[in-house]
C-alpha positions as CSV (number, residue, x, y, z in Angstrom):
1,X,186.7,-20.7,-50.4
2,X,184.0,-23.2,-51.0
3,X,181.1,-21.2,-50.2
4,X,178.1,-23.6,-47.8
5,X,176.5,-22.4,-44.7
6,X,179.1,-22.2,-42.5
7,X,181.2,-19.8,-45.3
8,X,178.2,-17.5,-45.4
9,X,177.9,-17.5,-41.4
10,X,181.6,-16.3,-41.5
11,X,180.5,-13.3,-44.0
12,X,177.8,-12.6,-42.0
13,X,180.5,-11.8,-39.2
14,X,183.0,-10.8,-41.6
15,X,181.1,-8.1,-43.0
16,X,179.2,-6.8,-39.5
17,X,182.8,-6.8,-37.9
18,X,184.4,-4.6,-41.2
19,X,181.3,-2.3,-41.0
20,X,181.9,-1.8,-37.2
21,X,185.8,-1.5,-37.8
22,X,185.3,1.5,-40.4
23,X,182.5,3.1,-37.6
24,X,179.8,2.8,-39.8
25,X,176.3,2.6,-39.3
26,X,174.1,0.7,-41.4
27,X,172.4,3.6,-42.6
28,X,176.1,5.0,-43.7
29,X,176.7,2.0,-44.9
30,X,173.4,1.3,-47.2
31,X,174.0,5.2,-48.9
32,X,177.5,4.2,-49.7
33,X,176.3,0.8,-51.0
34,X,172.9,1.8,-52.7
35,X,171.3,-0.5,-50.9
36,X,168.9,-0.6,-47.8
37,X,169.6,-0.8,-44.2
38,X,167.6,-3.5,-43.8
39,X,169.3,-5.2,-46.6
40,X,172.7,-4.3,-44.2
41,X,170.5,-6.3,-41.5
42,X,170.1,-9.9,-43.4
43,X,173.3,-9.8,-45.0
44,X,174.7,-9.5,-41.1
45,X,172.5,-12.3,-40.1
46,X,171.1,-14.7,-43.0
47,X,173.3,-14.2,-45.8
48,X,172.3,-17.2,-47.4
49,X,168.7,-15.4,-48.1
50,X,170.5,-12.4,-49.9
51,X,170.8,-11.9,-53.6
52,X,174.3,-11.9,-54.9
53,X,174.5,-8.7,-56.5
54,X,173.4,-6.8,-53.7
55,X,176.2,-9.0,-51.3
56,X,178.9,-8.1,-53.9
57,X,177.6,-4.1,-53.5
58,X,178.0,-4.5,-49.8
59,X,181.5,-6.5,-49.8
60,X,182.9,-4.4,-52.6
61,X,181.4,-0.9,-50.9
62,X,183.2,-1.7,-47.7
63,X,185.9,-2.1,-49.6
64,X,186.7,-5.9,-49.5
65,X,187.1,-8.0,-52.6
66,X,186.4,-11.7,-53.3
67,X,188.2,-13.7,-55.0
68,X,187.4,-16.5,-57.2
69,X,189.7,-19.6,-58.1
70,X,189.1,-22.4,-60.2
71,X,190.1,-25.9,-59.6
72,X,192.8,-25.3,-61.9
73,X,193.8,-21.6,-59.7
74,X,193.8,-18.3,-61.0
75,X,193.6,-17.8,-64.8
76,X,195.9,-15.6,-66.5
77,X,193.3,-14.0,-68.6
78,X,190.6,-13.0,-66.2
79,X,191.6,-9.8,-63.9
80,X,192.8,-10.6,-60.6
81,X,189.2,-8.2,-59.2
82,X,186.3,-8.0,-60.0
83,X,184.2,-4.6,-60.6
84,X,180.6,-5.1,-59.4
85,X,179.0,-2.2,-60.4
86,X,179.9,0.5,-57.4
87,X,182.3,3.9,-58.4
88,X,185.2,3.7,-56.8
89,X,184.0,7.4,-55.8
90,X,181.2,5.5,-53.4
91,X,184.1,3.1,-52.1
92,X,184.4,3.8,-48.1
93,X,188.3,4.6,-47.6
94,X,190.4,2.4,-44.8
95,X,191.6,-0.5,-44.8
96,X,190.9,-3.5,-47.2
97,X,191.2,-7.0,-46.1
């Protein structure tokens, strides 16, 4: 994915819809994250404004993943996920996408 607006207007969706999938509210959400609800509230509407660590918390916490491909495709010697940083203990279970 090359991320530009329109990308981070799809996240935007993309992670409001998984939150709402999994029946979380934001406040569920931010204490399984360890971030704050009204981080939850920009990242849902103005993603471009959000840090990147605290995005990857969110995506990774609601258990999604991102990948990352070079212009060459994947590299044999990086792993195929990333860990950013949340125990998989704090992971909400369901479905990934």
């Amino acid at each position: 994915m090359n991320i530009n607006d329109l990308t981070l207007a799809e996240l935007a969706l993309l992670l409001r819809a998984e939150r709402k999938r999994q029946n979380l509210s934001r406040a569920a959400t931010a204490a399984v994250c360890g971030i704050s609800t009204s981080f939850i509230r920009d990242a849902e509407s103005t993603p471009e404004n959000c840090t990147l660590g605290k995005l990857l918390k969110l995506i990774n916490g609601l258990g999604l993943r991102i990948e990352i491909i070079t212009r060459e495709g994947l590299r044999p010697d990086l792993p195929s996920q990333a860990d950013f940083g949340v125990p998989d203990s704090q992971l909400v279970s369901g479905g990934t996408s």
